[in-house]
C-alpha positions in Angstrom: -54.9 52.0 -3.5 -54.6 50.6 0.1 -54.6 47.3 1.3 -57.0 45.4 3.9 -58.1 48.3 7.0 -55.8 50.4 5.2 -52.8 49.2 7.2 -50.4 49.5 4.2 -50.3 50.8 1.0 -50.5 48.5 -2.2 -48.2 49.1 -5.3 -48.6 47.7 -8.8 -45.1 46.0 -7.9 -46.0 43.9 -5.2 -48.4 42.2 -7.4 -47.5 38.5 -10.1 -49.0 37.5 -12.6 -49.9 33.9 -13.2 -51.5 32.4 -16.0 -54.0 29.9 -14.3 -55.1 29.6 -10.2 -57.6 27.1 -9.7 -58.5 25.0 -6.7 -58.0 21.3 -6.8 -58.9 18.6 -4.3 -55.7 15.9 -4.2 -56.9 13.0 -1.9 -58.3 14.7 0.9 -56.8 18.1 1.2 -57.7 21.4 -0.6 -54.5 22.9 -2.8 -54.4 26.2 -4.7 -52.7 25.5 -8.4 -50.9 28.4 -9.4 -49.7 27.8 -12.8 -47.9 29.3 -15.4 -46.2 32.1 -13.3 -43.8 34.8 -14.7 -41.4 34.5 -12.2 -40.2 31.2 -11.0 -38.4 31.3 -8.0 -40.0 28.2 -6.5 -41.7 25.1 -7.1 -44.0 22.6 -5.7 -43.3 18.5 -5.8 -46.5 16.8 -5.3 -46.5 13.2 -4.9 -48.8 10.5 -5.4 -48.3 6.6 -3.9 -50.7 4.0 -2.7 -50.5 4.6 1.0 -48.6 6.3 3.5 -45.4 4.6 3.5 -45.1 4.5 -0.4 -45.2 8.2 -0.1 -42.6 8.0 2.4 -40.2 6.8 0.6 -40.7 8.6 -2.5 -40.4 12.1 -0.3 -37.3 10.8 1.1 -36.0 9.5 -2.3 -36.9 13.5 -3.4 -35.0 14.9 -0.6 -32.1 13.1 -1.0 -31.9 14.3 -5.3 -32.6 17.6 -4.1 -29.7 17.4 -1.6 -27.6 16.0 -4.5 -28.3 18.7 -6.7 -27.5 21.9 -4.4 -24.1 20.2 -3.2 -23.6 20.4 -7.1 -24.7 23.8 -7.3 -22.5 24.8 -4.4 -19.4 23.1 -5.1 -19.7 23.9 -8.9 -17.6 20.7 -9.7 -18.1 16.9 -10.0 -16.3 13.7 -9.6 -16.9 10.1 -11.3 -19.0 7.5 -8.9 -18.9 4.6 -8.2 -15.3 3.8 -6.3 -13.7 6.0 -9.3 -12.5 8.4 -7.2 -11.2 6.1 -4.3 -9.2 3.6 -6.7 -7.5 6.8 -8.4 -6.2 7.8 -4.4 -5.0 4.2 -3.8 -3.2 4.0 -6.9 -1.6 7.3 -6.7 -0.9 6.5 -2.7 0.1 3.2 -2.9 3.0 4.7 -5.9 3.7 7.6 -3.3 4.2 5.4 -0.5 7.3 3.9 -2.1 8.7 6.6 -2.8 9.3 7.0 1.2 12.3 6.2 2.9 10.5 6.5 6.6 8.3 4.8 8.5 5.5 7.6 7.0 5.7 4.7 4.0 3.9 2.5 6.6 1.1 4.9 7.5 0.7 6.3 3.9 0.1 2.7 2.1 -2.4 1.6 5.1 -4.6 4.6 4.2 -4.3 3.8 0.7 -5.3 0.2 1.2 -8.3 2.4 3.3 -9.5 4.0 0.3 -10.2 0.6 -1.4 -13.3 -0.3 1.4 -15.9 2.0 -0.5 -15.1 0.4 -3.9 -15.6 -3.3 -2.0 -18.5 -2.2 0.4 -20.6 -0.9 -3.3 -19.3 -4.6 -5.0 -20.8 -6.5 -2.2 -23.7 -4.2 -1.5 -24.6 -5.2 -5.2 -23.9 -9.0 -4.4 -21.0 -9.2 -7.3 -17.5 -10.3 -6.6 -15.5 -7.9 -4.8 -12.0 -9.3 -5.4 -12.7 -9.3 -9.0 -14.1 -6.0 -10.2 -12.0 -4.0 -7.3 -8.6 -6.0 -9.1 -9.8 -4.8 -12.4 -10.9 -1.3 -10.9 -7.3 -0.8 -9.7 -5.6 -1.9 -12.9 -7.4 0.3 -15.2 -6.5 3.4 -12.7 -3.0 2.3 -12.4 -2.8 2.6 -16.3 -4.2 5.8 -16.4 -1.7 7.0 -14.4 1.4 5.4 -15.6 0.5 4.7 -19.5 0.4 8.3 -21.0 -1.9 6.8 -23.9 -4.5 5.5 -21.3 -4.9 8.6 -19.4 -8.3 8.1 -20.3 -8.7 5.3 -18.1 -9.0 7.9 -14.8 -13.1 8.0 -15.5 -13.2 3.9 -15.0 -15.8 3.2 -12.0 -17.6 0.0 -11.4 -21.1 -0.5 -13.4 -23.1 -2.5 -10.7 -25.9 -3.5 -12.5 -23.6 -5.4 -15.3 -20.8 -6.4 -12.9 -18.1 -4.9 -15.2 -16.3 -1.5 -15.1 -16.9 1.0 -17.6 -16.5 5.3 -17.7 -18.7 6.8 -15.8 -18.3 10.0 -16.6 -19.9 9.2 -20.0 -22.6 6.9 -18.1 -23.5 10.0 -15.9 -22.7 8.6 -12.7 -21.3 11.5 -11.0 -21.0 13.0 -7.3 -20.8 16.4 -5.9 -16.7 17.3 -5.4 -17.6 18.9 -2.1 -19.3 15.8 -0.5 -16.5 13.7 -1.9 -13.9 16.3 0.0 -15.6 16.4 2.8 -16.6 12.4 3.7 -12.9 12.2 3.1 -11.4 14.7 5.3 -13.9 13.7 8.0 -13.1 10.5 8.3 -9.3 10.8 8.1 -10.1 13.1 11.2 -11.9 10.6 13.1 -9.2 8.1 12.6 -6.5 11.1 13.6 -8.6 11.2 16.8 -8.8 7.6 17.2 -4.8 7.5 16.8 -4.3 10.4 19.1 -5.7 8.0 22.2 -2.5 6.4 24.0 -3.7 6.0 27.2 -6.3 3.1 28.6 -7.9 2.6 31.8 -9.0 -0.7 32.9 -10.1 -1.6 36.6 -9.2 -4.9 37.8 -12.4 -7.0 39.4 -11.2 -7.3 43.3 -9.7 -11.0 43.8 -12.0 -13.6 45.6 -9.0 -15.9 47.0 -9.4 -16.3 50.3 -6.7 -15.0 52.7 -7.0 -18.2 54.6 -6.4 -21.1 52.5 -3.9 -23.3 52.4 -2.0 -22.2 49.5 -1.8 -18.6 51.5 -0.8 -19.8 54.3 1.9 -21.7 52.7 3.1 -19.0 50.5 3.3 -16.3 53.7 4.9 -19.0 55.8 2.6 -19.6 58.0 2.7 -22.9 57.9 
């Protein structure tokens, strides 16, 4: 068989199979349901809210899962949330530092006590007390890395909706490895580039003393 004016040719292959195609009207716009397809190499999301902006956010809510889910696919490898990750690097910095007879002790414990603002930002973000659960944070990952019997502790992140800390890698809260690598090395970059900057310009506004008064005068010996 040929297809439409014969243009080019049409195999058994090129054609799927589905097990339902129907028409349905969805608010004001005409969609073709294919359903039940043999192959299933794509999907439709269609979503429902009360007006525009409800919609809105759901899509962007969608997106934003979506995203998660192929950085997992790509970096085939997660991390515990919630400041788990950051309080692990402090811990393990902050013990590193002193181990440093230079001024490199200096620099190494500062970017330490850098890794500590994501844990604080999430705390207050969630209106808890920061200096509390980020003091407890740290404690439980400094046990995990010097107590061999609470090695366990290293899944500890911070439970925001109770206030407490707890393993996340049991509660499910996990991130992508790659996005964790990356927002990490980027900004250690920025603050490279930042560092890098040893010069400054800054123009001085012209003076408005007048050459002529009596203070001038004096000082020049004029008078």
């Amino acid at each position: 068989s040929s297809g439409i004016n014969a243009e080019w040719p049409l195999r058994p292959g090129f054609l799927g199979a589905a097990d339902e195609i129907c028409q349905t009207r969805i608010c004001d716009d005409e969609l073709i349901i294919i359903k039940g397809t043999k192959a299933k190499p794509a999907a439709s999301i269609i979503l429902r809210g009360a007006n525009d902006i409800y919609v809105d956010e759901m899509d962007r809510s969608v997106h934003d899962s979506l995203c998660a889910v192929k950085r997992v696919i790509e970096s085939k490898a997660v991390v515990p949330g919630g400041g788990c990750v950051e309080a692990a690097l402090s811990i393990y910095l902050e013990n590193f530092a002193t181990s440093l007879g230079s001024r490199e002790q200096l620099a190494i414990a500062e970017f330490a006590q850098a890794m500590l603002v994501i844990p604080k930002t999430l705390v207050v973000n969630a209106a808890k007390d920061s200096t509390e659960l980020v003091a407890k944070l740290r404690a439980f990952h400094n046990a995990s890395q010097t107590i061999e019997a609470k090695r366990a502790f290293k899944w500890i992140g911070l439970d925001l909706e109770n206030g407490k800390c707890r393993d996340n890698k049991d509660a499910g809260v996990l991130e992508p490895a790659m996005s964790k690598i990356k927002s990490l090395k980027f900004a250690t970059e920025a603050a490279i580039t930042i560092l890098r900057i040893d010069d400054m310009i800054k123009i001085y506004q012209p003076s408005k003393e007048d050459p002529n008064s009596y203070a001038n005068a004096v000082r020049e010996g004029r008078m």
